[in-house]
C-alpha positions, 0 to 999 in steps of 0.5 A: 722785485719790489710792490709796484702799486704805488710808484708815483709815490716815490717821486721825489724820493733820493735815489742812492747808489749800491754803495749809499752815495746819494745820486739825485732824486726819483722823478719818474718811473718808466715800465716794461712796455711787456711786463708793466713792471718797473724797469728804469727810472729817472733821476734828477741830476746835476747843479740847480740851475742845470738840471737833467734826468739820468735813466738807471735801471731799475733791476735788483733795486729796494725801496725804503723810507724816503730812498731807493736803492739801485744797483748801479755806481753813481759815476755809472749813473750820472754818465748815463742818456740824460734828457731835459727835465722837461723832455721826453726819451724818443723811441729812438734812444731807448736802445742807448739806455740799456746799451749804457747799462750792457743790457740786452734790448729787443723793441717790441713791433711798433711800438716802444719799450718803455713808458713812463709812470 
């Protein structure tokens, strides 16, 4: 895993597939409700006029100089739960991120999963 202290200054960072394709930008960071940890990030896709974010997990991911590396294909990515650049994941859809991703999804008692950094 990598140092969690200063997320926020990776908004605005190119995020790059496993393979070097550059997906979009870094817009937010969403953590583990549990852990605190980084788990998904969202990432700014799509044409200028026709923006979206794109949830990808954040597993396994390097941070280095102005990027981010996930482990996740950009088609992966770009085919992903997207919401509006200026919306919200509702609670309800959490579960459909991690089910794009075949990751295991267990919501905590009443409250969310994820929230955003």
């Amino acid at each position: 895993m990598f140092e969690t202290e200063n997320i926020r200054e990776w908004r605005g960072h190119d995020v790059i597939d496993v393979d070097g394709n550059k997906i979009g930008e870094l817009e937010a960071v969403y953590v583990d409700t549990d852990t605190d940890q980084p788990s998904f990030a969202t990432i700014r896709i799509g044409l200028p006029t026709r923006h979206r974010l794109a949830f990808a997990p954040l597993t396994g991911a390097t941070v280095g100089p102005g990027y981010v590396r996930i482990q996740h294909a950009k088609k992966q990515v770009k085919d992903a739960p997207t919401i509006d650049t200026d919306g919200e994941l509702p609670a309800g859809d959490e579960e459909a991120v991690f089910a794009h991703y075949g990751l295991p999804y267990e919501a905590p008692a009443n409250r969310r999963r994820l929230a955003r950094r």
